[in-house]
Each structure stands twice: as structure tokens, then as C-alpha cells.
Residue, then its C-alpha position, 0 to 999 in steps of 0.5 A: x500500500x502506498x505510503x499515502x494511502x495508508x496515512x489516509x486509513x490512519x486518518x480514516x479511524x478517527x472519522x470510524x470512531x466519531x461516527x461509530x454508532x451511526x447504524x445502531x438504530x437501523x433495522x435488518x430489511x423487511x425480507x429477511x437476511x437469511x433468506x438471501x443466504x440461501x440463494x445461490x448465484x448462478x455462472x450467468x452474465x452479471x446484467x443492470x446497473x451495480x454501483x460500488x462505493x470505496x475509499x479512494x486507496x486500493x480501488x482507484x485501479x478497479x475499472x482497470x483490473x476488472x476490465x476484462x470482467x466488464x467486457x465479458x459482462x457487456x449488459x452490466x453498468x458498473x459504477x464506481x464511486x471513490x469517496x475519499x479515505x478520510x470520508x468514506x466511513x462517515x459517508x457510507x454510514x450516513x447512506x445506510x442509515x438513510x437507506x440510500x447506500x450503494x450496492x457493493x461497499x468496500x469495508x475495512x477488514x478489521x473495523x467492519x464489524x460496525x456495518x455487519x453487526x447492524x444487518x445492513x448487510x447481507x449475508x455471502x450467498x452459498x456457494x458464492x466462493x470458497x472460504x477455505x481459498x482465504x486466509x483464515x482471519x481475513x474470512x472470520x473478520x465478515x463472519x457474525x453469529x457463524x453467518x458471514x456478510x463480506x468476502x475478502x479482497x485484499x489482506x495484510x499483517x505486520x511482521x518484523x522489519x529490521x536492517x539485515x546489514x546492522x544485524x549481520x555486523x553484530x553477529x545476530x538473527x532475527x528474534x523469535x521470542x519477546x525474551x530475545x526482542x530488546x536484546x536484538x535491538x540493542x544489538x542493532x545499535x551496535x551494529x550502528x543503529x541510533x535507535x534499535x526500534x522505531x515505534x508507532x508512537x501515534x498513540x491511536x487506535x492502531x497503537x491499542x491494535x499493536x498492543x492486542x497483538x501483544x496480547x495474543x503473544x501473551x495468551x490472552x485475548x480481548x474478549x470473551x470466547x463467546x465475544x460478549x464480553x471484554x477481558x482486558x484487565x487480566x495478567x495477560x494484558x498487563x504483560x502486554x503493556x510491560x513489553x510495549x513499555x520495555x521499547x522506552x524504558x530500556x533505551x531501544x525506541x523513543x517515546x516521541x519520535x518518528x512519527x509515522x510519516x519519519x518512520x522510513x526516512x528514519x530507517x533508511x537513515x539509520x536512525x532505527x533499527x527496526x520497525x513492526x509494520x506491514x508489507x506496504x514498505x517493501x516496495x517503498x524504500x527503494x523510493x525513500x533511499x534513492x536508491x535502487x536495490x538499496x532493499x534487497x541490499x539493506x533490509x530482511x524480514x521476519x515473524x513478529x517474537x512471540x511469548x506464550x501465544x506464539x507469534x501472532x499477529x492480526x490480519x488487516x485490509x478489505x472485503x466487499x459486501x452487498x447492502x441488504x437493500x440492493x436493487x440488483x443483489x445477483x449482479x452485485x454479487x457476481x461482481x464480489x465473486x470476481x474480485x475474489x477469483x486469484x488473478x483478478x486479486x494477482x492483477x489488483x496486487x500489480x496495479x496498486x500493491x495490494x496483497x491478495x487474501x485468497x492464498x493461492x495467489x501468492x503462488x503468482x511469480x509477481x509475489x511468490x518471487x519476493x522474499x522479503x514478503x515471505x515473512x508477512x505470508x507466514x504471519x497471515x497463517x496465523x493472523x487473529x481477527x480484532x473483536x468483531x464488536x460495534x465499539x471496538x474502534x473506540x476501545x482501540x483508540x482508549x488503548x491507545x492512550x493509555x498505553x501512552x501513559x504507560x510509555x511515558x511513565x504516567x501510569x503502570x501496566x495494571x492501572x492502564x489494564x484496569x482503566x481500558x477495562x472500565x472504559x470496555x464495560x461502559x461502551x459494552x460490546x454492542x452485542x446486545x442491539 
């Protein structure tokens, strides 16, 4: 994803959280989700007008990749509207609730669950695609009471990203535990780091989804297996926080720099070491170093450490879904079902770097022939999905405080766990609307 794109989705969060609960009051249609679940949809042309809505990232080239699809479909007007990325969730909330949205929407893989939850949506048909041919968390991100409501478009995780040249002149690998992490980047720093690891210090709601991430390595959990409840002040969540906190207080990172958009002039510079981040950077510090081949040259990638959970991570990205109120559900679907075929997903990679969410189309030479994204498909295996709750956003975004409080040394693991847990429970989970 191109640097700017993602700064968009940064920027898009605060928008999701102001508006959250926009769609609590809007009811399921008068026919029944269920009921379109189990109409299948045939190997027919797709014929009528389909109007899709997405953030203007990803799709700016959809009319492209899906060329040869509207050639074979020549009775079918697909109208793609991009709304800008730090509209787009506000704008798509304002027109469900009014009952005026498109017919396909892209949503945010890990904060769909504000439209899903709603029954604004309906349910993939049967059959529609395979759900074993994703990866596992991109398909549960869309899944609701065992029922899923959007398909997966593209995928991304963060893995561990570091300079392979300070690494190799101070004689060390990549860590694999969180007891090998600080020691790793303080090697770094002496193969010639100034900082061994540039944190996300935006303290947002992507620092509280770096720190459940966290949590998963630890063994815990967010919520309640059965999702009706947060579990956040729990021993689990308070090593969590004492291992983000380690970052600053043994010297490896900086509480108040980089900031997001210094985070790879940094790295390239030398001024880090290292950094967690998604795949997006692979294909950008070329562009940063001026240099080409400085990449292959200067950077390697791996699993994120792990603790008692293992090496966890947590899957991120788009999928489609069809309004429940949709005057052409079969065409809208039939365009979903081609976003979901591997080489349209292949193709949507070339045009825009988005990494496919179906598995198979990693097997593409144009992927498959870059090692350094290898690390981020292994972490995809595993990745977990956030709570697919209507409040998520908003806890994350508490999170993100709090665990800010802790890295400047304003409060301690256990009281941020305790405050993010009292927040939890005031907001609830929203499975009761």
C-alpha cells in the first residue's frame, strides 16, 4: 500500500470512531437476511446497473483490473464511486442509515464489524466462493453469529522489519521470542543503529491494535470466547503493556519520535533499527533511499517474537459486501465473486500493491518471487481477527492512550489494564442491539 494511502486509513479511524454508532438504530430489511443466504448465484452474465462505493486507496485501479470482467459482462453498468479515505466511513454510514447506500461497499477488514453487526448487510450467498481459498482471519473478520456478510479482497499483517546489514555486523538473527526482542535491538545499535526500534508512537487506535497483538503473544485475548464480553484487565494484558513499555524504558525506541510519516526516512537513515509494520514498505524504500536495490541490499524480514501465544499477529485490509437493500443483489454479487477469483486479486496486487487474501495467489511469480514478503505470508497463517464488536474502534483508540501513559511513565501496566477495562464495560460490546 502506498505510503499515502495508508496515512489516509490512519486518518480514516478517527472519522470510524466519531461516527461509530451511526447504524445502531437501523433495522435488518423487511425480507429477511437469511433468506438471501440461501440463494445461490448462478455462472450467468452479471446484467443492470451495480454501483460500488470505496475509499479512494486500493480501488482507484478497479475499472482497470476488472476490465476484462466488464467486457465479458457487456449488459452490466458498473459504477464506481471513490469517496475519499478520510470520508468514506462517515459517508457510507450516513447512506445506510438513510437507506440510500450503494450496492457493493468496500469495508475495512478489521473495523467492519460496525456495518455487519447492524444487518445492513447481507449475508455471502452459498456457494458464492470458497472460504477455505482465504486466509483464515481475513474470512472470520465478515463472519457474525457463524453467518458471514463480506468476502475478502485484499489482506495484510505486520511482521518484523529490521536492517539485515546492522544485524549481520553484530553477529545476530532475527528474534523469535519477546525474551530475545530488546536484546536484538540493542544489538542493532551496535551494529550502528541510533535507535534499535522505531515505534508507532501515534498513540491511536492502531497503537491499542499493536498492543492486542501483544496480547495474543501473551495468551490472552480481548474478549470473551463467546465475544460478549471484554477481558482486558487480566495478567495477560498487563504483560502486554510491560513489553510495549520495555521499547522506552530500556533505551531501544523513543517515546516521541518518528512519527509515522519519519518512520522510513528514519530507517533508511539509520536512525532505527527496526520497525513492526506491514508489507506496504517493501516496495517503498527503494523510493525513500534513492536508491535502487538499496532493499534487497539493506533490509530482511521476519515473524513478529512471540511469548506464550506464539507469534501472532492480526490480519488487516478489505472485503466487499452487498447492502441488504440492493436493487440488483445477483449482479452485485457476481461482481464480489470476481474480485475474489486469484488473478483478478494477482492483477489488483500489480496495479496498486495490494496483497491478495485468497492464498493461492501468492503462488503468482509477481509475489511468490519476493522474499522479503515471505515473512508477512507466514504471519497471515496465523493472523487473529480484532473483536468483531460495534465499539471496538473506540476501545482501540482508549488503548491507545493509555498505553501512552504507560510509555511515558504516567501510569503502570495494571492501572492502564484496569482503566481500558472500565472504559470496555461502559461502551459494552454492542452485542446486545
Amino acid at each position: 500500500m502506498p505510503l499515502s494511502r495508508h496515512l489516509t486509513a490512519r486518518l480514516t479511524a478517527g472519522a470510524a470512531v466519531i461516527s461509530l454508532l451511526a447504524l445502531s438504530g437501523c433495522g435488518r430489511s423487511d425480507e429477511p437476511a437469511s433468506a438471501a443466504a440461501s440463494a445461490r448465484v448462478d455462472d450467468g452474465p452479471a446484467t443492470g446497473t451495480v454501483e460500488l462505493w470505496a475509499p479512494d486507496g486500493d480501488a482507484t485501479a478497479l475499472d482497470d483490473v476488472l476490465a476484462s470482467f466488464k467486457k465479458d459482462n457487456p449488459d452490466l453498468d458498473l459504477q464506481v464511486t471513490l469517496v475519499p479515505a478520510d470520508e468514506y466511513t462517515t459517508k457510507l454510514q450516513s447512506a445506510v442509515a438513510s437507506g440510500a447506500g450503494p450496492d457493493v461497499a468496500q469495508l475495512y477488514t478489521e473495523s467492519q464489524a460496525q456495518f455487519t453487526v447492524g444487518g445492513a448487510f447481507a449475508p455471502v450467498p452459498e456457494g458464492l466462493v470458497d472460504s477455505a481459498s482465504f486466509f483464515p482471519g481475513s474470512w472470520e473478520s465478515g463472519v457474525v453469529d457463524g453467518v458471514a456478510y463480506s468476502v475478502p479482497w485484499y489482506a495484510y499483517t505486520y511482521a518484523l522489519v529490521y536492517r539485515s546489514d546492522f544485524a549481520e555486523a553484530a553477529g545476530v538473527a532475527a528474534p523469535t521470542t519477546w525474551d530475545d526482542a530488546i536484546p536484538f535491538f540493542e544489538a542493532l545499535q551496535d551494529g550502528g543503529a541510533e535507535k534499535g526500534l522505531g515505534a508507532d508512537v501515534g498513540w491511536d487506535v492502531y497503537n491499542g491494535q499493536d498492543v492486542t497483538q501483544y496480547l495474543w503473544q501473551a495468551g490472552g485475548s480481548p474478549t470473551s470466547d463467546d465475544g460478549a464480553e471484554w477481558t482486558l484487565d487480566t495478567p495477560e494484558m498487563v504483560d502486554a503493556l510491560t513489553y510495549n513499555q520495555s521499547f522506552f524504558t530500556s533505551g531501544v525506541a523513543d517515546p516521541d519520535a518518528p512519527g509515522f510519516l519519519d518512520s522510513q526516512p528514519y530507517f533508511v537513515q539509520g536512525k532505527t533499527g527496526a520497525m513492526m509494520t506491514g508489507p506496504w514498505v517493501i516496495g517503498q524504500l527503494d523510493d525513500v533511499a534513492g536508491e535502487e536495490g538499496w532493499t534487497q541490499e539493506h533490509v530482511a524480514t521476519a515473524p513478529l517474537p512471540g511469548d506464550a501465544g506464539g507469534s501472532v499477529g492480526a490480519v488487516a485490509g478489505g472485503s466487499w459486501g452487498v447492502l441488504a437493500n440492493s436493487d440488483n443483489a445477483d449482479a452485485s454479487w457476481k461482481v464480489v465473486r470476481e474480485l475474489a477469483v486469484p488473478e483478478t486479486q494477482v492483477a489488483q496486487y500489480e496495479a496498486m500493491a495490494s496483497l491478495p487474501a485468497v492464498r493461492s495467489a501468492w503462488d503468482d511469480p509477481a509475489i511468490a518471487d519476493q522474499p522479503l514478503l515471505d515473512a508477512f505470508f507466514e504471519q497471515l497463517q496465523s493472523a487473529e481477527t480484532y473483536p468483531q464488536a460495534q465499539t471496538w474502534a473506540q476501545i482501540a483508540t482508549q488503548l491507545g492512550v493509555e498505553m501512552e501513559a504507560v510509555a511515558k511513565g504516567s501510569q503502570t501496566p495494571e492501572q492502564a489494564a484496569a482503566a481500558i477495562q472500565s472504559f470496555a464495560e461502559s461502551l459494552g460490546t454492542g452485542a446486545e442491539q
